[in-house]
N, C-alpha and C positions, 0 to 999 in steps of 0.2 A: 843219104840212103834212099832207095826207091822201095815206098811204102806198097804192099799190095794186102787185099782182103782190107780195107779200108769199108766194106758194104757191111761186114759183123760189127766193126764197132760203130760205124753208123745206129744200126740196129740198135744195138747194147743203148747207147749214148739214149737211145729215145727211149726203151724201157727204164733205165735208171739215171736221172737225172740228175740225181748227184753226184754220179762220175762222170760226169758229161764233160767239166772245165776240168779237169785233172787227162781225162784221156785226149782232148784237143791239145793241151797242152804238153803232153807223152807225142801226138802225133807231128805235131810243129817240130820239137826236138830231134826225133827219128828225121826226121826230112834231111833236117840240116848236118845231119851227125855226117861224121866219115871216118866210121870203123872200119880199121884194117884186120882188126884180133879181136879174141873176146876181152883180153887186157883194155882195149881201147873202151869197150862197152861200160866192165866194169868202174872203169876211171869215174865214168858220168852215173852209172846206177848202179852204184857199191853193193845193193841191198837187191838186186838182180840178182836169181839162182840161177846159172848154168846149168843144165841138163843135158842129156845125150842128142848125137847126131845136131850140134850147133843151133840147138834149140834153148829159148832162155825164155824164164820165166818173171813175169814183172806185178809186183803189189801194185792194188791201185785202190786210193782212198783206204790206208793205213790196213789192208791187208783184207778190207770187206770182200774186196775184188778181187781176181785174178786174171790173167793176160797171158798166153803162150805164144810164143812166134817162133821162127826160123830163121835164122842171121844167114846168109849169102855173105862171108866177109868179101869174097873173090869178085862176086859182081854188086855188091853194094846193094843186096835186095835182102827187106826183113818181110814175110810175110808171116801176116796174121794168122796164126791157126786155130785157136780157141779164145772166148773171152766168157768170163763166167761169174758166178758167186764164190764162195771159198768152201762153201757145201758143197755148188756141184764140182767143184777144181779135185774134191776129194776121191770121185768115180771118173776123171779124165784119165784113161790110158794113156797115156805120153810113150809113142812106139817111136 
């Protein structure tokens, strides 16, 4: 898959650096992945909430964090669209 908005979790990674090896390691996998469905997604992150307009939401560092993206399955593009605390994930509009 072609990673975009890789510049937030950059960010994120340098304010909290305890999700730092967990989200490089979210990002290495995304690279290499090749979702056709969200079936395919869920196969590798079972614990991945699907949301609307092919948007999924992903734990990170046992739920401290949160990660929203947008799956492309058709062109093989997830971008980044929020990455937060699980306080602020609480006031994320997800439109």
């Amino acid at each position: 898959m072609n990673l975009l908005g890789k510049k937030l979790l950059y960010s994120f990674k340098e304010k909290h650096a305890d999700a730092r090896s967990q989200i490089e390691s979210w990002e290495a996998e995304v690279e290499e992945a090749q979702w056709s469905t969200p079936h395919d997604l869920k196969g590798k992150y079972p614990k991945a909430s699907l949301v609307k307009d092919q948007q999924v939401i992903f734990d990170i560092c046992r739920n401290r964090y949160r990660l929203l993206v947008r799956v492309n399955y058709k062109n093989k593009i997830v971008l980044v669209k929020k990455i937060g605390t699980h306080k602020e994930y609480d006031n994320w509009d997800i439109d």
